[in-house]
BALOBA-1460 file (C-alpha; in Angstrom, 3 decimals):
// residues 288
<rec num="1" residu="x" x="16.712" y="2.605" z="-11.535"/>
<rec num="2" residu="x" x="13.278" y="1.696" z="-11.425"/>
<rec num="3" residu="x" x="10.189" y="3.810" z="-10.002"/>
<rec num="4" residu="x" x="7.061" y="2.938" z="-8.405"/>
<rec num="5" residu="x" x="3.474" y="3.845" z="-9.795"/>
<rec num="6" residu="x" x="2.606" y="5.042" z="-6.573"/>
<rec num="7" residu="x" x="3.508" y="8.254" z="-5.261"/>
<rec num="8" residu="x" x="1.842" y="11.636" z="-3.985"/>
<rec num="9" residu="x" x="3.256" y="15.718" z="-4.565"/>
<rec num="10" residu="x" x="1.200" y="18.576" z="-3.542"/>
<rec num="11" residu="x" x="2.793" y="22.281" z="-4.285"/>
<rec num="12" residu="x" x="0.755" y="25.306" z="-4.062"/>
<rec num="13" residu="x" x="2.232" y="29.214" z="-4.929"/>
<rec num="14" residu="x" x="0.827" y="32.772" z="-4.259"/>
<rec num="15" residu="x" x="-0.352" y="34.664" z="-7.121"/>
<rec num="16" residu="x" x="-1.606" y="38.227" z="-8.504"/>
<rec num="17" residu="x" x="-4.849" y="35.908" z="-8.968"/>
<rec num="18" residu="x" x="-4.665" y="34.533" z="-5.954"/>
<rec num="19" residu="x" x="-3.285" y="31.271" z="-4.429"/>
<rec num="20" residu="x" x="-2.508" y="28.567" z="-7.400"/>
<rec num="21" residu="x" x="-2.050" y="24.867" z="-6.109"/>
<rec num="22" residu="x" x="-1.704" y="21.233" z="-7.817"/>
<rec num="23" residu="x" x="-1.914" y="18.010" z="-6.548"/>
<rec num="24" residu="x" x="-0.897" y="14.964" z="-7.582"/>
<rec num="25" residu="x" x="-1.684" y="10.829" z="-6.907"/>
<rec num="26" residu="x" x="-0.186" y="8.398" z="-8.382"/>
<rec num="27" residu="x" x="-1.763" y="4.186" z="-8.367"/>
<rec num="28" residu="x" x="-0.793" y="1.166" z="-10.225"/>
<rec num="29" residu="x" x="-2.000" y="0.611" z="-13.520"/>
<rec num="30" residu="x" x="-1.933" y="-1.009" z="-16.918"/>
<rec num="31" residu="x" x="-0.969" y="1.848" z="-18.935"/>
<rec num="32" residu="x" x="-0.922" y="5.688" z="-17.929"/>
<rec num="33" residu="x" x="-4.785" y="6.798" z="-16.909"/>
<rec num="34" residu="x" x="-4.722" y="10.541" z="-16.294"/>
<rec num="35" residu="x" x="-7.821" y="12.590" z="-14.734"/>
<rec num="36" residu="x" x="-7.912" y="16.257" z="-14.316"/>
<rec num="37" residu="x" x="-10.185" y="18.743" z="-11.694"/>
<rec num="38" residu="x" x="-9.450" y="22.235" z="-12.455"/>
<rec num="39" residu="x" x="-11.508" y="25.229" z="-12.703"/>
<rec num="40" residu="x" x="-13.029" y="25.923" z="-16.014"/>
<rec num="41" residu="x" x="-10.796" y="28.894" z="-16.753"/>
<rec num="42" residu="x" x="-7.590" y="26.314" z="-17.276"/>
<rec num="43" residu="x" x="-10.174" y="24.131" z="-18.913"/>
<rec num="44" residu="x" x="-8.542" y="24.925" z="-22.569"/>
<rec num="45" residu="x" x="-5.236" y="24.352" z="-21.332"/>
<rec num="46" residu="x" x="-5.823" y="20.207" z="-20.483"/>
<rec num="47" residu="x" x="-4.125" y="19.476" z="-23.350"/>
<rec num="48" residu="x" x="-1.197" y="20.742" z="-22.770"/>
<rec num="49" residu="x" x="-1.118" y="19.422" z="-18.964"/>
<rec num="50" residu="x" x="-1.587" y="15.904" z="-20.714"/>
<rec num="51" residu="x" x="1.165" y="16.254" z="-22.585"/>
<rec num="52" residu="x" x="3.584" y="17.829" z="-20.246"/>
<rec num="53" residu="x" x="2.531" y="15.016" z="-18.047"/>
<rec num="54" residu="x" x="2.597" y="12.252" z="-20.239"/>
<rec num="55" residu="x" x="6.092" y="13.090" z="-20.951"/>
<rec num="56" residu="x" x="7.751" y="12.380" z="-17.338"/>
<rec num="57" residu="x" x="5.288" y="9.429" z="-16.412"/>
<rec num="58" residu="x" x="4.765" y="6.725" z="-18.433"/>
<rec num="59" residu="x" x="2.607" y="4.114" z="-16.277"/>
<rec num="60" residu="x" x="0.107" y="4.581" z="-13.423"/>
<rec num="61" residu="x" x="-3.145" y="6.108" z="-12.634"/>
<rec num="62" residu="x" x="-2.800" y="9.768" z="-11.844"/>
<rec num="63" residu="x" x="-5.176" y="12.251" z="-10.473"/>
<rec num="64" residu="x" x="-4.653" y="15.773" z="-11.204"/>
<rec num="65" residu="x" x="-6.327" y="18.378" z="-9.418"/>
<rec num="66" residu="x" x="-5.589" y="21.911" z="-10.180"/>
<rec num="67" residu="x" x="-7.063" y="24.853" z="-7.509"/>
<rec num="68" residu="x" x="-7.145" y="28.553" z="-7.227"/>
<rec num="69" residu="x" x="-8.188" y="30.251" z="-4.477"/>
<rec num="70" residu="x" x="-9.019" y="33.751" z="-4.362"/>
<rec num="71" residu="x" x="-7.436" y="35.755" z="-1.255"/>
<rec num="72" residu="x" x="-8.168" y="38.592" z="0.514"/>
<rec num="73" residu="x" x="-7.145" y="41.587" z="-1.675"/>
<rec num="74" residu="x" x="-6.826" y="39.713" z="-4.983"/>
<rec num="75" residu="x" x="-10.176" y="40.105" z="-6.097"/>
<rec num="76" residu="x" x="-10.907" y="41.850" z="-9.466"/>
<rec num="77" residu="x" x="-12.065" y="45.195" z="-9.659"/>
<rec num="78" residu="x" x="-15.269" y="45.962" z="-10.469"/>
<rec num="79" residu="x" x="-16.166" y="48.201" z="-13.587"/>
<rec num="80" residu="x" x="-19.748" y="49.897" z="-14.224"/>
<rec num="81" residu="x" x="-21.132" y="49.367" z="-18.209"/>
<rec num="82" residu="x" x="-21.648" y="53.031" z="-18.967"/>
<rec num="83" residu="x" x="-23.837" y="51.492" z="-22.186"/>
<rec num="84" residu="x" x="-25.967" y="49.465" z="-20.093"/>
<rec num="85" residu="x" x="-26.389" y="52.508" z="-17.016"/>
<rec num="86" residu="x" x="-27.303" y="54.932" z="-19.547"/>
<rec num="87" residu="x" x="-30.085" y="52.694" z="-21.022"/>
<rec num="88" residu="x" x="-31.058" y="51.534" z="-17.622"/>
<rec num="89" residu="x" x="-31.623" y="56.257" z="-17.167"/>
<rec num="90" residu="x" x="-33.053" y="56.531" z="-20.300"/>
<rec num="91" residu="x" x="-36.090" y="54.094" z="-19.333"/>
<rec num="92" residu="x" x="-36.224" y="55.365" z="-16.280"/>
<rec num="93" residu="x" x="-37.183" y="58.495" z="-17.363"/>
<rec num="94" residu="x" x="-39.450" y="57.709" z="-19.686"/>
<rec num="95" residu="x" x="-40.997" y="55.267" z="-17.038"/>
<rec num="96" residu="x" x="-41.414" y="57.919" z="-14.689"/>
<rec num="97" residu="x" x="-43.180" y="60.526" z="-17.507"/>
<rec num="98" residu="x" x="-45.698" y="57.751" z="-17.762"/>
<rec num="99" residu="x" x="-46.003" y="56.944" z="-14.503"/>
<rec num="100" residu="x" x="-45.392" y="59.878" z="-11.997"/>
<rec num="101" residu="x" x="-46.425" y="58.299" z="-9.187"/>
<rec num="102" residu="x" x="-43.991" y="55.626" z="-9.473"/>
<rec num="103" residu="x" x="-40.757" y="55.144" z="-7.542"/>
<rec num="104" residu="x" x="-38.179" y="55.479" z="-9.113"/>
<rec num="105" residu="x" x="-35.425" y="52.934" z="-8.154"/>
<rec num="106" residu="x" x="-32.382" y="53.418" z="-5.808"/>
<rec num="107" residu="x" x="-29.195" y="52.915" z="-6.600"/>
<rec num="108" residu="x" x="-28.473" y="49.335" z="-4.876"/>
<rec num="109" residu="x" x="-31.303" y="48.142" z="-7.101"/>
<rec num="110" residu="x" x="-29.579" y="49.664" z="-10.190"/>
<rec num="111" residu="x" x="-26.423" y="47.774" z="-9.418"/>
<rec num="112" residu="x" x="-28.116" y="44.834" z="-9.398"/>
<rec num="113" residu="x" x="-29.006" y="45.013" z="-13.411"/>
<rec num="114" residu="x" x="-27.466" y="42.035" z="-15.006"/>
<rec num="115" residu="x" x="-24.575" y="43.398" z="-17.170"/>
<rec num="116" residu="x" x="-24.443" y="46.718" z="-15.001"/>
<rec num="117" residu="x" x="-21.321" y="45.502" z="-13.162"/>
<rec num="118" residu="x" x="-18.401" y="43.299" z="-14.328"/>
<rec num="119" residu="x" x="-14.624" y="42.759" z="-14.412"/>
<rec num="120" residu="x" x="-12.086" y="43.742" z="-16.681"/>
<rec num="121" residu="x" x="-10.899" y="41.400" z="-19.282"/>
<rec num="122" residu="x" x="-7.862" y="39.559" z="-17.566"/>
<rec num="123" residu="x" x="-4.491" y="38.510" z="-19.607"/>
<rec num="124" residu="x" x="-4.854" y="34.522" z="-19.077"/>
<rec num="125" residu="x" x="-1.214" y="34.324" z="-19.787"/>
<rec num="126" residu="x" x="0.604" y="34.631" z="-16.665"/>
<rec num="127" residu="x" x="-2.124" y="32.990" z="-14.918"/>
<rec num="128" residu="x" x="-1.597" y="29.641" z="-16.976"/>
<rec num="129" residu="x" x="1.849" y="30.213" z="-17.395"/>
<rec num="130" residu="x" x="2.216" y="29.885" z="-13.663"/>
<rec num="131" residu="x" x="0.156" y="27.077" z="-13.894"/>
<rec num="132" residu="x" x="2.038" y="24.775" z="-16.230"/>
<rec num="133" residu="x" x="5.304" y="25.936" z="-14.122"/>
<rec num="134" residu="x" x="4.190" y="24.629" z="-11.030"/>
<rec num="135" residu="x" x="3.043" y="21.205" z="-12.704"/>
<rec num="136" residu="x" x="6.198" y="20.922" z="-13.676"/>
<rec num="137" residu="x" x="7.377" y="21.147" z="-10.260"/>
<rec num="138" residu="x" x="4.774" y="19.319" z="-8.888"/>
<rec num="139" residu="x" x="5.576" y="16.675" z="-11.665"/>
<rec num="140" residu="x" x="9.682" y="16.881" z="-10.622"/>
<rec num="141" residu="x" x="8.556" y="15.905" z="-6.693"/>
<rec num="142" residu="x" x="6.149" y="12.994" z="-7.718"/>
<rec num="143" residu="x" x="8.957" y="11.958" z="-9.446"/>
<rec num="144" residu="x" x="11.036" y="11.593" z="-6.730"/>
<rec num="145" residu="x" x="8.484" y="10.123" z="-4.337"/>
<rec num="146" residu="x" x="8.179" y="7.724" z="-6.991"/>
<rec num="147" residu="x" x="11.736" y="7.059" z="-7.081"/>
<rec num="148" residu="x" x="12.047" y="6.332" z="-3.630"/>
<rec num="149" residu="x" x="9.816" y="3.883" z="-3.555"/>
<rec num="150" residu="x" x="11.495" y="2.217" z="-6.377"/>
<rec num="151" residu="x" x="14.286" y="2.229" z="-4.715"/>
<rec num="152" residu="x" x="12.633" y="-0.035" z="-1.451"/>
<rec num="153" residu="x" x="11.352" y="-2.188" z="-4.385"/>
<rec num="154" residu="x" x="14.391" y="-2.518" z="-5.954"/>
<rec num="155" residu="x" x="16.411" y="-3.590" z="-2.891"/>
<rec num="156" residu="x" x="13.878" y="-6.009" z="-2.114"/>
<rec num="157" residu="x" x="13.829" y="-7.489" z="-5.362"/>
<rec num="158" residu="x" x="17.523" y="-8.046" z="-4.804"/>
<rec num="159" residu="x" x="17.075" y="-9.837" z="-2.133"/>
<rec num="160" residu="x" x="15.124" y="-11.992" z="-3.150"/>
<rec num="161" residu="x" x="17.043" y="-12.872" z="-6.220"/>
<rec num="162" residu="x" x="20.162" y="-13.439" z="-3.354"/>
<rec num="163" residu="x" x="17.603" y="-16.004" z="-2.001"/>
<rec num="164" residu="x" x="16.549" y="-17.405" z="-4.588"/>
<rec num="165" residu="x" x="20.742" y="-18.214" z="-6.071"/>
<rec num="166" residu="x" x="20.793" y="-19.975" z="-2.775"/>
<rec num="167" residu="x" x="17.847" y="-22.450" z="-3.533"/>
<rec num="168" residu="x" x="19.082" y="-22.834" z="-7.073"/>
<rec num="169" residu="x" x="22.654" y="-23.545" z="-5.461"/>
<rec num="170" residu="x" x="21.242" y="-26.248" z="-2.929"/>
<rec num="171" residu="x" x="19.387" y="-28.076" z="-5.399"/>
<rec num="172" residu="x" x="22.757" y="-28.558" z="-7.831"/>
<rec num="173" residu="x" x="24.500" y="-29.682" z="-5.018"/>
<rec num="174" residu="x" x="21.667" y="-31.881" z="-3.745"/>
<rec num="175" residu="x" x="20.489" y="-33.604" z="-7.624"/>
<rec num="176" residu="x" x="23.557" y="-35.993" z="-6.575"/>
<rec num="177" residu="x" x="22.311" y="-37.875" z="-3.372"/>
<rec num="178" residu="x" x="18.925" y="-37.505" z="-4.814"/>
<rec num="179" residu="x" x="20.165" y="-40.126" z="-7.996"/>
<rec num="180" residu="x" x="21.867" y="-41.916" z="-5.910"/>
<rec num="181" residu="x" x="19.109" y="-42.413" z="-3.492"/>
<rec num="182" residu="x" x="17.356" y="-43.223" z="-6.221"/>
<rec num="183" residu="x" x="19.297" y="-46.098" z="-7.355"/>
<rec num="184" residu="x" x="19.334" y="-47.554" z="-4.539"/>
<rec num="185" residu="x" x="15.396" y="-47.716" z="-4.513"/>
<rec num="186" residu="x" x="15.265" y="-49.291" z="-7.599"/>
<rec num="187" residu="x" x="18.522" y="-52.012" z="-7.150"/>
<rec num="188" residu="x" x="16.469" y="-52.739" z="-3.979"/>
<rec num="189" residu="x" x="12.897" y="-53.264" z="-5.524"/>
<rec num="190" residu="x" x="14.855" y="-55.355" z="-8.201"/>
<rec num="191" residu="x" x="16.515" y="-57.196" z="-5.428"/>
<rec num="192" residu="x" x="13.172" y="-58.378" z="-4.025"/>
<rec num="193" residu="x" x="11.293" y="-59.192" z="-7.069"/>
<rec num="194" residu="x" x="14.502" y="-61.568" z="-8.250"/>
<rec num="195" residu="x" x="17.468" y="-63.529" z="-7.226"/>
<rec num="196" residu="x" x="19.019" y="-62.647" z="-10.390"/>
<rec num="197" residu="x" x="20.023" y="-58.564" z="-10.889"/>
<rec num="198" residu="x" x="21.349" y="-57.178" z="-14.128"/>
<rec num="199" residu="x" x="23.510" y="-54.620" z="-13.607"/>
<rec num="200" residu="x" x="23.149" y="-53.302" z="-17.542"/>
<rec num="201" residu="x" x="19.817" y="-53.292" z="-17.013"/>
<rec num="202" residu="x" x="19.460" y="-51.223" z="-13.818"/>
<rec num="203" residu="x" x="22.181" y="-49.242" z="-15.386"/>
<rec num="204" residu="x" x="19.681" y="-48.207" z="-18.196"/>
<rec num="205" residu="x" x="17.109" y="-47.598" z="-15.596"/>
<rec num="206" residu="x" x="18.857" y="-45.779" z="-13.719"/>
<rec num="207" residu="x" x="20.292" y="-43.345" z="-16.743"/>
<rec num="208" residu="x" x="16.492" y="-43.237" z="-17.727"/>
<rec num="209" residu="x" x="15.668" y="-41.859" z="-14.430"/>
<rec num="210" residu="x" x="18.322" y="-39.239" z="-14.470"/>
<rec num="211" residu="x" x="17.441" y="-38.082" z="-18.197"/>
<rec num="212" residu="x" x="13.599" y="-37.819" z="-16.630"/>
<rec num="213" residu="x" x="14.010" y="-36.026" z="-13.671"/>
<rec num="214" residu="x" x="17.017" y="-34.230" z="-14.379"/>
<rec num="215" residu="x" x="16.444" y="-30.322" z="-13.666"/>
<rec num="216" residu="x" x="20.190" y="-28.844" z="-14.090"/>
<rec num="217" residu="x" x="18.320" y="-27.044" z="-17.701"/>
<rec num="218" residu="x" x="15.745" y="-25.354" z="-14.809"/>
<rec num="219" residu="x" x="18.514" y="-24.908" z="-12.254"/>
<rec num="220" residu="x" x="20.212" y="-22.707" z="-15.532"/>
<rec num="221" residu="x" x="16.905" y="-21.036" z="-16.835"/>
<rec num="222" residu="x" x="16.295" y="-19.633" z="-13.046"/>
<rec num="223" residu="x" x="19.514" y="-18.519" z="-12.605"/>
<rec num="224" residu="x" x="19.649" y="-17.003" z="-16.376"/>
<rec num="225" residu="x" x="16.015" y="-15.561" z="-15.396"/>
<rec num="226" residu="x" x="17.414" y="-13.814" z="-11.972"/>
<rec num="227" residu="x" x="20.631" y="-12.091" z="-14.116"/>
<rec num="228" residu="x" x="18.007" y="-10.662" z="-15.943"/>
<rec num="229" residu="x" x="15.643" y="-9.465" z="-12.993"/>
<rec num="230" residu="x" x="18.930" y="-7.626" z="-11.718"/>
<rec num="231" residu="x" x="20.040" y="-6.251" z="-14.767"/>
<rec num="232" residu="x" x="15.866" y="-4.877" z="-15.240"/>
<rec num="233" residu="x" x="16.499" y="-3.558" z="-11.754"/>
<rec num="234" residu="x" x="19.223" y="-0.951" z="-12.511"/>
<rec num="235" residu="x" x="17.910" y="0.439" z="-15.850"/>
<rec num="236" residu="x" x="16.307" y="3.580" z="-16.221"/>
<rec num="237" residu="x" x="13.824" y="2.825" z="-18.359"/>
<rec num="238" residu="x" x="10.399" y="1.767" z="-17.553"/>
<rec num="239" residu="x" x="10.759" y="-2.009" z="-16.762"/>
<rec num="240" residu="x" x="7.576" y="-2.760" z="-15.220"/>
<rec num="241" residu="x" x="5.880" y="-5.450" z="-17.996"/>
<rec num="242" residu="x" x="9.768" y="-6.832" z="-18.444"/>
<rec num="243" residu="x" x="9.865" y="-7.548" z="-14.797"/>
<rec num="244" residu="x" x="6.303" y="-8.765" z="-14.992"/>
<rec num="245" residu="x" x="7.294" y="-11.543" z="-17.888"/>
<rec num="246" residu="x" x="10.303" y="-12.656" z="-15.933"/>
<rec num="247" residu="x" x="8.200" y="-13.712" z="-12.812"/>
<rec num="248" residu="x" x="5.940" y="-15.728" z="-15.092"/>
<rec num="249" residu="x" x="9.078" y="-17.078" z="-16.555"/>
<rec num="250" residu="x" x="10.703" y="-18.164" z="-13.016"/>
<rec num="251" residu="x" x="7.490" y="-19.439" z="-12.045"/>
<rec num="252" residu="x" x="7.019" y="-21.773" z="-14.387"/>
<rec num="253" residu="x" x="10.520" y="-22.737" z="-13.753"/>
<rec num="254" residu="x" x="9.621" y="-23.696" z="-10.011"/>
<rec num="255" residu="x" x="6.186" y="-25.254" z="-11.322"/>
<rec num="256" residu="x" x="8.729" y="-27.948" z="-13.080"/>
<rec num="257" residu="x" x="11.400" y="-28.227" z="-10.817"/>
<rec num="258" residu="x" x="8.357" y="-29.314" z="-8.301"/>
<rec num="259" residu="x" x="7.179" y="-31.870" z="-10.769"/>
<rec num="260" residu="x" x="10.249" y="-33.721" z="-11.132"/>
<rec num="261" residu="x" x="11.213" y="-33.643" z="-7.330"/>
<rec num="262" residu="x" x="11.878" y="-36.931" z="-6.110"/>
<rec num="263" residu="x" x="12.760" y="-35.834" z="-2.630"/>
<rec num="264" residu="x" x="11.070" y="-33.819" z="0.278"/>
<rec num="265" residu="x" x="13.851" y="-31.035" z="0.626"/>
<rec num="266" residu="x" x="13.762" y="-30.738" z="-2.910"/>
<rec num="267" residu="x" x="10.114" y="-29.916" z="-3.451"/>
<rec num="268" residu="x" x="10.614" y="-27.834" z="-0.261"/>
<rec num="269" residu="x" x="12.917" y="-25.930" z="-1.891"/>
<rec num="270" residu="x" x="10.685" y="-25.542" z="-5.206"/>
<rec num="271" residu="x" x="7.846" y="-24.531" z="-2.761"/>
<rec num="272" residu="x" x="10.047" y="-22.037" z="-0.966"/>
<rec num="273" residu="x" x="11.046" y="-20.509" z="-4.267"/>
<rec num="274" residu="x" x="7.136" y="-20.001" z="-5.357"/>
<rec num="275" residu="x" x="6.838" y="-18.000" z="-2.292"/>
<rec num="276" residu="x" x="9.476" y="-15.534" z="-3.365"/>
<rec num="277" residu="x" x="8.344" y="-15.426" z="-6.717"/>
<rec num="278" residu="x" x="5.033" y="-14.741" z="-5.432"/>
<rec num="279" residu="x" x="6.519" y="-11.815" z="-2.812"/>
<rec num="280" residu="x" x="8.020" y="-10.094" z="-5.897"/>
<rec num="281" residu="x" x="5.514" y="-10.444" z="-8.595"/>
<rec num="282" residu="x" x="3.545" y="-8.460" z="-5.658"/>
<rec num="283" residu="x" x="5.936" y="-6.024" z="-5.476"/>
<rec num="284" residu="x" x="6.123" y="-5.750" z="-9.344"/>
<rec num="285" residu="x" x="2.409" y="-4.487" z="-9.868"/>
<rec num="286" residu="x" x="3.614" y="-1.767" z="-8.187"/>
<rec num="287" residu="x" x="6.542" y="-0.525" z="-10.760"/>
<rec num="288" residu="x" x="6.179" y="1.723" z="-13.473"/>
């Protein structure tokens, strides 16, 4: 079943830390792009969100932003640097031997001293454990998003293809009249250039003609090409480039089949079949 490159997933869970969140959007693209926005504390862990990424999606843009907010009663505690405080005593004293008349400083300005106040070493590995579980999540819903808009694309492209047999269908069954139309053009131009009509020789012509603007091997390639589009449709695999190859393919079958036409319903019919080809190659950019 094929997927779309386009999808969004946004998950977010309450930690000891404080609330945890990723989201997650998904564009067309040539190969897989990924960008990540995520505090520098998870900074170390990018490669490892690449590759748990990189290992459910396979085409697309995707923008990863990671966030962690801290909420009322999560925040660290604070701890005082007795090494620091007792330096920051000893020079006051000796400050205020020297100078007596000086003030000596209050407390809030003591607490101010960089490197007098600071939080306790944190274990990072629930913290990014969380993290890469609720990518993976995250990751699991894009997916499905994804899916479902495969799915639209894939019923689409199937009906198409249903349009497209019945073009191929009316042209087989029109190729007939057209040669026969066609022999009558030429037995009449014959007729009024001379009294005198071979009927070898307009047989030739006329077996010329068919050889020349016969299309039954185009009428065969498009409807080998659409078996193919259908079976692409229901794999599992990414199919995206495949798909891509067969509309180029079926195009260039309509490109012909417009050439040869020698009637107006015909080249109708070869126009009408661009169009679809055109609908779904539109859809296509848009599958992973």
């Amino acid at each position: 079943m094929i997927r779309s490159m386009t999808g969004y997933a946004r998950l977010e869970r309450t930690t000891e830390y404080g609330n945890l969140s990723w989201e997650l959007r998904s564009v067309n693209h040539r190969y897989l792009d990924l960008g990540f926005r995520m505090p520098e504390e998870f900074r170390s862990m990018e490669p490892g969100f690449r590759t748990q990424v990189s290992a459910t999606l396979k085409r697309g843009k995707v923008e990863c932003g990671l966030r962690l907010t801290t909420l009322p009663g999560t925040a660290g505690q604070l701890n005082i640097n007795a090494q620091v405080l007792d330096q920051l005593i000893a020079h006051a004293s000796e400050i205020a031997k020297k100078l007596p008349s000086a003030a000596a400083p209050n407390q809030l300005e003591i607490l101010r001293w960089p490197g007098l106040l600071g939080e306790p070493e944190k274990d990072p590995e629930p913290l990014q454990k969380a993290a890469t579980g609720l990518l993976q999540e995250t990751l699991a819903q894009l997916s499905q998003n994804r899916a479902a808009e495969g799915e639209r694309i894939r019923d689409m492209l199937t009906a198409r293809c249903e349009a497209m047999d019945e073009i191929v269908l009316f042209v087989r069954e029109k190729m007939p009249d057209v040669m026969e139309s066609l022999r009558k053009r030429l037995s009449d131009r014959i007729a009024q250039l001379t009294d005198e009509i071979d009927n070898d020789r307009i047989e030739i012509e006329i077996a010329m003609l068919a050889q020349k603007f016969d299309v039954d091997e185009e009428m065969d390639r498009l409807s080998s090409h659409l078996t193919e589009v259908r079976s692409a449709v229901e794999r599992r695999d990414p199919v995206g480039r495949r798909l891509d190859f067969l509309m180029q393919e079926l195009n260039r079958e309509a490109n012909t089949l417009s050439s040869k036409s020698q009637d107006t319903e015909v080249t109708r019919a070869a126009v009408e079949l661009k169009v679809l080809i055109e609908q779904m190659r539109e859809q296509i950019q848009n599958v992973e």
